[in-house]
LUMMAR-803952 format. One record per residue: residue number from 1; residue in one letter; x, y, z of N, C-alpha, C, O, CB in turn. Coordinates in nm, 3 decimals. Atoms other than C-alpha are relative to their C-alpha. Glycine has a CB too. Layout:
LUMMAR-803952
pos code nX nY nZ caX caY caZ cX cY cZ oX oY oZ cbX cbY cbZ
NUM a X Y Z X Y Z X Y Z X Y Z X Y Z
...
***
This chain:
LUMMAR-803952
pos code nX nY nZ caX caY caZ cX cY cZ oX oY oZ cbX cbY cbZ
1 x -0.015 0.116 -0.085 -2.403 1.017 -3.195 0.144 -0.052 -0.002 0.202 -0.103 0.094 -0.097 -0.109 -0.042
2 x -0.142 0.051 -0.037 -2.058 0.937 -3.309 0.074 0.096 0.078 0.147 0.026 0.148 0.084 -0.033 -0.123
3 x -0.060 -0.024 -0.045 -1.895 1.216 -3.150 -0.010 -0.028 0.123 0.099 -0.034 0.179 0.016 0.075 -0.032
4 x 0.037 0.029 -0.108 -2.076 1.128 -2.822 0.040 -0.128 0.017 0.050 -0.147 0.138 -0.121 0.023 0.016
5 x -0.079 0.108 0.034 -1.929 0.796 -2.898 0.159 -0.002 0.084 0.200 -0.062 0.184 0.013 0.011 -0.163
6 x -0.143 -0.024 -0.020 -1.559 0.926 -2.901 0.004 0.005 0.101 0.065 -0.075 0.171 0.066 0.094 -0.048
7 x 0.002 -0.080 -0.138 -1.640 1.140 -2.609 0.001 -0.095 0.105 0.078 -0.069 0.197 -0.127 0.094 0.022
8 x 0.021 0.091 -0.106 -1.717 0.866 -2.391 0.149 -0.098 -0.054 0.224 -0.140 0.033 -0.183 -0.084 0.000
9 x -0.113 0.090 -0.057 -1.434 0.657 -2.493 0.120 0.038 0.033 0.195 -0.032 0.100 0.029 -0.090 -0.074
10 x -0.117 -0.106 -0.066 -1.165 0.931 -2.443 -0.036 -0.029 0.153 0.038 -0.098 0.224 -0.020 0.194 -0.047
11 x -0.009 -0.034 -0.134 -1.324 0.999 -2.107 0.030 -0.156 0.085 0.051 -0.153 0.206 -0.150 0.084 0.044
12 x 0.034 0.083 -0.066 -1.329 0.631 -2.032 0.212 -0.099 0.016 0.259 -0.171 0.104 -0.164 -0.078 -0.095
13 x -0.089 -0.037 0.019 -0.973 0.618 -2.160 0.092 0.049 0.157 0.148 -0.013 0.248 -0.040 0.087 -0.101
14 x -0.057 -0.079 -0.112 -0.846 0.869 -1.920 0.004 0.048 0.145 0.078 0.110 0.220 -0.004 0.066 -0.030
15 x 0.039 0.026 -0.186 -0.991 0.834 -1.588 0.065 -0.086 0.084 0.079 -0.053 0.202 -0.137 -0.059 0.030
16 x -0.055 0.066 -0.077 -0.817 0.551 -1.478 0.162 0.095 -0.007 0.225 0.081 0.098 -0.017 -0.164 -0.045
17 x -0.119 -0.025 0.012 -0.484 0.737 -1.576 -0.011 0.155 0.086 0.096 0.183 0.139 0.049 -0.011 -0.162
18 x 0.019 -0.067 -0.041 -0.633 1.069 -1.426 0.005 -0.022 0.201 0.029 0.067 0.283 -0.096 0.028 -0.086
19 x 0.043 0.044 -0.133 -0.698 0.882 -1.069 0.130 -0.060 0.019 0.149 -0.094 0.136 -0.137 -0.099 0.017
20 x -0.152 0.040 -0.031 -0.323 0.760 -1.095 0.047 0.142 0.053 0.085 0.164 0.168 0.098 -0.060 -0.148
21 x -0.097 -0.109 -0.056 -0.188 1.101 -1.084 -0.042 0.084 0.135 0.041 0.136 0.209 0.020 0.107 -0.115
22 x 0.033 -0.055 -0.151 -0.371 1.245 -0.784 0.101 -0.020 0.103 0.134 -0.134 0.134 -0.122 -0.067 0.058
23 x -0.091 0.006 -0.073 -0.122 1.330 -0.546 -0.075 0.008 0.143 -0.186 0.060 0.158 0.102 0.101 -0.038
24 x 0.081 0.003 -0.118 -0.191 1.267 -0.171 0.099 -0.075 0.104 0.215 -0.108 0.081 -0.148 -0.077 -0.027
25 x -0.027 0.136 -0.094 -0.135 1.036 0.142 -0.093 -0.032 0.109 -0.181 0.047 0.142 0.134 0.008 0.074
26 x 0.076 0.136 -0.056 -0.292 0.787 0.348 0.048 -0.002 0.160 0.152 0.063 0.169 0.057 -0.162 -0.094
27 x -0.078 0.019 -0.085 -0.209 0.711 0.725 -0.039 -0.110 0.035 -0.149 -0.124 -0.019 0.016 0.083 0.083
28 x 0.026 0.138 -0.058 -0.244 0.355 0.891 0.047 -0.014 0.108 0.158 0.033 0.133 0.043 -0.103 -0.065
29 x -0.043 0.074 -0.131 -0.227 0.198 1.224 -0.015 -0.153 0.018 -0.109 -0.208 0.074 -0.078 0.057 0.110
30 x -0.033 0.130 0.038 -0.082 -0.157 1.139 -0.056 -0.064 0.142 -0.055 -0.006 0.251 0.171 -0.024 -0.044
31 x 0.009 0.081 -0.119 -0.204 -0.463 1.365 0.009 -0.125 -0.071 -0.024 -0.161 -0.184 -0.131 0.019 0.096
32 x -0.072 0.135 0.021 -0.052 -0.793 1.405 -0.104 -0.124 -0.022 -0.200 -0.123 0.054 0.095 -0.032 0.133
33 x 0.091 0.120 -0.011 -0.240 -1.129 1.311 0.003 -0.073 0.089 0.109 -0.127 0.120 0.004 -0.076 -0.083
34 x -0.021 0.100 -0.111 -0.347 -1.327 1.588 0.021 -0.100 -0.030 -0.019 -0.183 0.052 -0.082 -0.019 0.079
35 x -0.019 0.114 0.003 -0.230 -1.604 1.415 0.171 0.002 -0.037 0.217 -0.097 -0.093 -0.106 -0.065 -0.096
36 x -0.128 -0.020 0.011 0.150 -1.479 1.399 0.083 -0.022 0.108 0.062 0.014 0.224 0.017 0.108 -0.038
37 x -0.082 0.085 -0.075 0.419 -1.650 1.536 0.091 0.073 0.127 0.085 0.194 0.145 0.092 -0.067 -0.105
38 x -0.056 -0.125 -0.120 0.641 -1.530 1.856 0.077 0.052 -0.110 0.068 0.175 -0.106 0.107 -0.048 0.166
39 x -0.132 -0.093 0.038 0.942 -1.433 1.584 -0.104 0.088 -0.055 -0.052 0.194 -0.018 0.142 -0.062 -0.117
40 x 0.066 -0.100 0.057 0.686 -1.215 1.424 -0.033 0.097 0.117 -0.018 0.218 0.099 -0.119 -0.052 -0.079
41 x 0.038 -0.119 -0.132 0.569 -1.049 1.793 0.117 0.037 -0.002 0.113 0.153 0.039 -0.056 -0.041 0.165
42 x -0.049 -0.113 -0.062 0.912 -0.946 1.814 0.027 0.101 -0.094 0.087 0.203 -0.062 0.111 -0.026 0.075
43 x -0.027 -0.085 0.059 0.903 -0.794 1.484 -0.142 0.169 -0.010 -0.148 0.266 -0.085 0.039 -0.093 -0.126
44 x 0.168 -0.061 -0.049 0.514 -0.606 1.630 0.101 0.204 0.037 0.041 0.297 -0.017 -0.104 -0.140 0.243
45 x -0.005 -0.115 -0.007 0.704 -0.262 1.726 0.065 0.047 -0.132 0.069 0.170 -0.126 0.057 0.033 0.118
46 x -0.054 -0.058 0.093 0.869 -0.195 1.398 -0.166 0.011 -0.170 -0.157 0.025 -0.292 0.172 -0.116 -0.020
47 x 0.089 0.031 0.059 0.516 -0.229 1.249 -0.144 0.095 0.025 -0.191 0.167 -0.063 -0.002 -0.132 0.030
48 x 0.102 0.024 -0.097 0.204 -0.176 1.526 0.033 0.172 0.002 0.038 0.205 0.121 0.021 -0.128 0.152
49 x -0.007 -0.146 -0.022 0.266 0.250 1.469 -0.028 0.099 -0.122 -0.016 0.044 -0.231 0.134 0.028 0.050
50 x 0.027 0.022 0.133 0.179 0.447 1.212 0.063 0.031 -0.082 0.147 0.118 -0.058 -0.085 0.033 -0.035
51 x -0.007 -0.019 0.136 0.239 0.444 0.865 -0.029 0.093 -0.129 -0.145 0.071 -0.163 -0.041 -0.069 -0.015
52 x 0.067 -0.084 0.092 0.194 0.703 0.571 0.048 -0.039 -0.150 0.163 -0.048 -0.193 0.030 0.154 0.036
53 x -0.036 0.075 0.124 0.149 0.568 0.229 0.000 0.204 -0.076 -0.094 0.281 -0.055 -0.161 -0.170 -0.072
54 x 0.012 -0.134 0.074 0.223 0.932 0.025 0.013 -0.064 -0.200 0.070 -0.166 -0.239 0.171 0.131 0.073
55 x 0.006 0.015 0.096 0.179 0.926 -0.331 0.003 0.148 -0.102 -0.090 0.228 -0.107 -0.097 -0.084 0.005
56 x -0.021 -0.138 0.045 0.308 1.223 -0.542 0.084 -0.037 -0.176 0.161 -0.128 -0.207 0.118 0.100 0.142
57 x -0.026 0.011 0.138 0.366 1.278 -0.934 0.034 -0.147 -0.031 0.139 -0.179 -0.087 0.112 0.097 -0.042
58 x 0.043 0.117 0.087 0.265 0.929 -1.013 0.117 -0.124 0.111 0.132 -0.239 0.069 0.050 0.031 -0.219
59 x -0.086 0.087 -0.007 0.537 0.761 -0.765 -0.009 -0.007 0.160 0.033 0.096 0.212 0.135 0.035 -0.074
60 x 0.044 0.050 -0.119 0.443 0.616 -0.405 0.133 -0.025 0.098 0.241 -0.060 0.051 -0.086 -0.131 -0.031
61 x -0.075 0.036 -0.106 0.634 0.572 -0.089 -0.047 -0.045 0.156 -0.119 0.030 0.223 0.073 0.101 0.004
62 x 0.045 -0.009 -0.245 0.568 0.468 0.339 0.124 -0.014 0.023 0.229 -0.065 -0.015 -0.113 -0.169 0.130
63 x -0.128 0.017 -0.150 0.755 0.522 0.611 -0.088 0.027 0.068 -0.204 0.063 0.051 0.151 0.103 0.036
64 x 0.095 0.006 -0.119 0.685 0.512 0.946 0.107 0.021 0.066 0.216 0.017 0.009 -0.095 -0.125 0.040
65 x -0.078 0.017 -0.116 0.858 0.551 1.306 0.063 -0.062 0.029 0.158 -0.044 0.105 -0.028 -0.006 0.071
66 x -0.075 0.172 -0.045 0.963 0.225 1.329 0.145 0.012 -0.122 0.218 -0.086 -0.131 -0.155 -0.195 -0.058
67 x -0.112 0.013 0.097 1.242 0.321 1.043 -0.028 -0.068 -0.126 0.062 -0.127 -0.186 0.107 -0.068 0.060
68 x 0.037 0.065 0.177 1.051 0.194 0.696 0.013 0.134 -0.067 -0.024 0.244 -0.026 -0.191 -0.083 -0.040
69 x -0.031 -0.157 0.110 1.149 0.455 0.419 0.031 -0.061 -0.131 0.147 -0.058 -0.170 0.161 0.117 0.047
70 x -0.102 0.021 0.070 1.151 0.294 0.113 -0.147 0.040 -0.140 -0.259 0.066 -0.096 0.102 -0.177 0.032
71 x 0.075 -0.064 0.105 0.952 0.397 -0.283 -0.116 -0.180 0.001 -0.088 -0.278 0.070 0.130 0.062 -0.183
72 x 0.075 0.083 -0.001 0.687 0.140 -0.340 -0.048 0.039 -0.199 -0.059 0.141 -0.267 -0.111 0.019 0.148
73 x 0.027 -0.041 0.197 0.597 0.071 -0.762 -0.118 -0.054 -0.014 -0.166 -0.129 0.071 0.114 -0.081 -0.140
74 x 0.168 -0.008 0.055 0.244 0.061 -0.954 -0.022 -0.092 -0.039 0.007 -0.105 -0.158 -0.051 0.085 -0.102
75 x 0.103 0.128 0.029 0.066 -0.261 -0.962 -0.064 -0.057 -0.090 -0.033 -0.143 -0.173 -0.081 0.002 0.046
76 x 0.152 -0.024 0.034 -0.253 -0.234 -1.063 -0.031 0.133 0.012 0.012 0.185 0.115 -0.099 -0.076 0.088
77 x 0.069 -0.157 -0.057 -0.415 0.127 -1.071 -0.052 0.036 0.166 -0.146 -0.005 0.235 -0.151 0.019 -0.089
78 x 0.020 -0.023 -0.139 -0.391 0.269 -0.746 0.041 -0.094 0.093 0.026 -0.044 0.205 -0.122 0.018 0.023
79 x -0.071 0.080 -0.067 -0.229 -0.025 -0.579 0.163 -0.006 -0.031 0.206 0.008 -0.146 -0.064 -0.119 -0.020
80 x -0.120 -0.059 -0.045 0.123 0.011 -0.474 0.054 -0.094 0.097 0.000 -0.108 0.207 -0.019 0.137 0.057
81 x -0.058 0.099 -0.075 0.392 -0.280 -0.352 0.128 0.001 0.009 0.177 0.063 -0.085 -0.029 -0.109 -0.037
82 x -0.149 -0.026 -0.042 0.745 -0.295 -0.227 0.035 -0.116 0.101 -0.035 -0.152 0.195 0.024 0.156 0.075
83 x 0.006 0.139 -0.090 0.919 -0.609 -0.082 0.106 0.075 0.055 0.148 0.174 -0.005 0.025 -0.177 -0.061
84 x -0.141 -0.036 0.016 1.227 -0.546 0.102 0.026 -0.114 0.148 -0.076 -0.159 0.200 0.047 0.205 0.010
85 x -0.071 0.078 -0.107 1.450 -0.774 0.411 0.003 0.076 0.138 0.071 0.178 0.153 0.149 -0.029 -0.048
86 x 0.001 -0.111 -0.156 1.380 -0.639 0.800 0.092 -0.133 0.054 0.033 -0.232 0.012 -0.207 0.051 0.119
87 x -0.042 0.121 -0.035 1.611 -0.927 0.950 -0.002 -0.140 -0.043 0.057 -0.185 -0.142 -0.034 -0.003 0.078
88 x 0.058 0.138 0.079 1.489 -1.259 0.899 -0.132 0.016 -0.065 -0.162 -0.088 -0.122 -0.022 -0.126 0.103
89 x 0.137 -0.065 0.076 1.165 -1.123 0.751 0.059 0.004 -0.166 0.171 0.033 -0.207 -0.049 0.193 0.072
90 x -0.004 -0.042 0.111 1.113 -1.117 0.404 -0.149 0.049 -0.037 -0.249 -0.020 -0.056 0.061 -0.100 -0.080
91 x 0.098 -0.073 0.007 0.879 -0.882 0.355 -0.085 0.090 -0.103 -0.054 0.187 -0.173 0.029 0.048 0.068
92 x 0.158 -0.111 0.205 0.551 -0.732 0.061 -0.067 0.071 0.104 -0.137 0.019 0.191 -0.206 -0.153 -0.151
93 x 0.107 -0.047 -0.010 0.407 -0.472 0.159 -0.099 0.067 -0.080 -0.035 0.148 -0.148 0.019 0.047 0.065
94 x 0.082 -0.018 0.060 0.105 -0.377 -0.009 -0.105 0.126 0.039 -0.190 0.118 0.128 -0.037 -0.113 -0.007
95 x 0.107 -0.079 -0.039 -0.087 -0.070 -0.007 -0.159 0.014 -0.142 -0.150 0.033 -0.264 0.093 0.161 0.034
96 x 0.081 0.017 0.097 -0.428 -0.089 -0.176 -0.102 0.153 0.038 -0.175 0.189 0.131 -0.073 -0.169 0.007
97 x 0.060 -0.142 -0.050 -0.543 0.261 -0.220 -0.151 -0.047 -0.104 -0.242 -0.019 -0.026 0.121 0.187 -0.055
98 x 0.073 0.018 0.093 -0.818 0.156 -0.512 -0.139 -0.038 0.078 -0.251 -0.002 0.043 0.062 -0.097 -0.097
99 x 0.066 0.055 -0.109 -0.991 -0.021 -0.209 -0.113 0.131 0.053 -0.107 0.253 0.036 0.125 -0.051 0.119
100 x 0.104 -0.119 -0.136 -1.288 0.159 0.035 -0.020 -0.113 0.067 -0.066 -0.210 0.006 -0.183 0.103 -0.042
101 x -0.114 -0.144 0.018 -1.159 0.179 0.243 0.122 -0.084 -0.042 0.128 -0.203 -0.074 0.044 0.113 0.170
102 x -0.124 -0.003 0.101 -0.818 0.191 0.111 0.063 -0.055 0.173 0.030 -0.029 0.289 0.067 0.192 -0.110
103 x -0.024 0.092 -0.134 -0.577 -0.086 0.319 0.132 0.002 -0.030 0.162 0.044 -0.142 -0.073 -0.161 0.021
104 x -0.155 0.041 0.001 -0.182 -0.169 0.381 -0.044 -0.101 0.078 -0.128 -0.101 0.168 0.130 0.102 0.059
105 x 0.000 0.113 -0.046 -0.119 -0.522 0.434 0.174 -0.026 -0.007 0.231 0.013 -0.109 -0.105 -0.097 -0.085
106 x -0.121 0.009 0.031 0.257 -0.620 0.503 0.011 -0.143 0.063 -0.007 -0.171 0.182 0.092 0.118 0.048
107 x -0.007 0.154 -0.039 0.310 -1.007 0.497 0.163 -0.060 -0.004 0.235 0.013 -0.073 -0.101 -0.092 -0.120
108 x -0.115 0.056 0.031 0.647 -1.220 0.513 0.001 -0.103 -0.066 -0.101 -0.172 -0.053 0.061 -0.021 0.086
109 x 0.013 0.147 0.054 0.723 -1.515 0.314 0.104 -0.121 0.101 0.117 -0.240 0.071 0.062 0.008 -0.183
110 x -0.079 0.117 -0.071 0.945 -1.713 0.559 -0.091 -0.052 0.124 -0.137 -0.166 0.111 0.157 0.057 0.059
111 x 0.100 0.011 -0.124 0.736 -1.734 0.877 -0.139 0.013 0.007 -0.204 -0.050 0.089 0.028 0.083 0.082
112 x 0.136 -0.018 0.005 0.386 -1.589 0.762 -0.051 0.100 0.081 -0.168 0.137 0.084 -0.061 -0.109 0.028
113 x 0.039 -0.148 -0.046 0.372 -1.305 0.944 -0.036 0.067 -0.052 0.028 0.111 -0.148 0.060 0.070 0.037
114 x 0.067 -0.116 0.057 0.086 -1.053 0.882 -0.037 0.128 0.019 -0.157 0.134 0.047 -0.073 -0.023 -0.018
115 x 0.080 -0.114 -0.125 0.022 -0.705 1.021 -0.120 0.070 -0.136 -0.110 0.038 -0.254 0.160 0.178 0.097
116 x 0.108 -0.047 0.096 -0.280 -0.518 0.829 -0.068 0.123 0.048 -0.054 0.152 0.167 -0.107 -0.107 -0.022
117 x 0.032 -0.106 -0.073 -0.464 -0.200 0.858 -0.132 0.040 -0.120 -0.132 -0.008 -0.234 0.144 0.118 0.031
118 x 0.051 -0.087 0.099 -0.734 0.006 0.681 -0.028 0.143 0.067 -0.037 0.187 0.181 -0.131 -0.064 -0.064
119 x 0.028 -0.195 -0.036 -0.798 0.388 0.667 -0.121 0.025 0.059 -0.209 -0.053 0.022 -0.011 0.114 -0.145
120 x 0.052 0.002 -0.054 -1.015 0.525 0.891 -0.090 0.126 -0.045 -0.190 0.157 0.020 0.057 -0.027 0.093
***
């Protein structure tokens, strides 16, 4: 019984760290909150296209069409965030792969602008 013990707490151990390294990616088709302001509609095409959250030997990135290219760092297990400046935007985006389904949310802190998405 004790080794069945161990066994289970190794495995219980290493699963969350096993479900980190899975390499992969994600795609999204961001949409704007209808409660976002005009300066946020004009930031709607650098957003509103899609997105690929990739995740490879433990270290995450999106880009998209609209010109986002940047590494995104580890959270929480399986969640994945990256702020960075699009103009007057100051901008988190958030990909929550841990989720079902698994979502990108990219909010600003100056204006409140939200676009959001989940996997399909």
């Amino acid at each position: 019984m004790k080794g069945l013990a161990s066994v289970i707490l190794i495995a219980s151990v290493l699963a969350p760290l096993l479900a980190l390294a899975q390499d992969g990616s994600a795609k999204f088709w961001l949409k704007g909150s209808s409660n976002n302001l005009q300066g946020c509609l004009a930031a709607d095409p650098q957003f509103t296209r899609e997105h690929t959250i990739t995740v490879q030997n433990g270290e995450a990135a999106v880009t998209s069409a609209g010109g986002i290219n940047t590494r995104m760092k580890l959270v929480r297990p399986n969640i994945y965030e990256t702020s960075y400046v699009l103009g007057q935007l100051n901008l988190t985006v958030v990909a929550d792969l841990a989720a079902t389904p698994k979502s990108l949310t990219v909010t600003d802190r100056n204006l409140g602008c939200r676009w959001s998405a989940v996997k399909e």
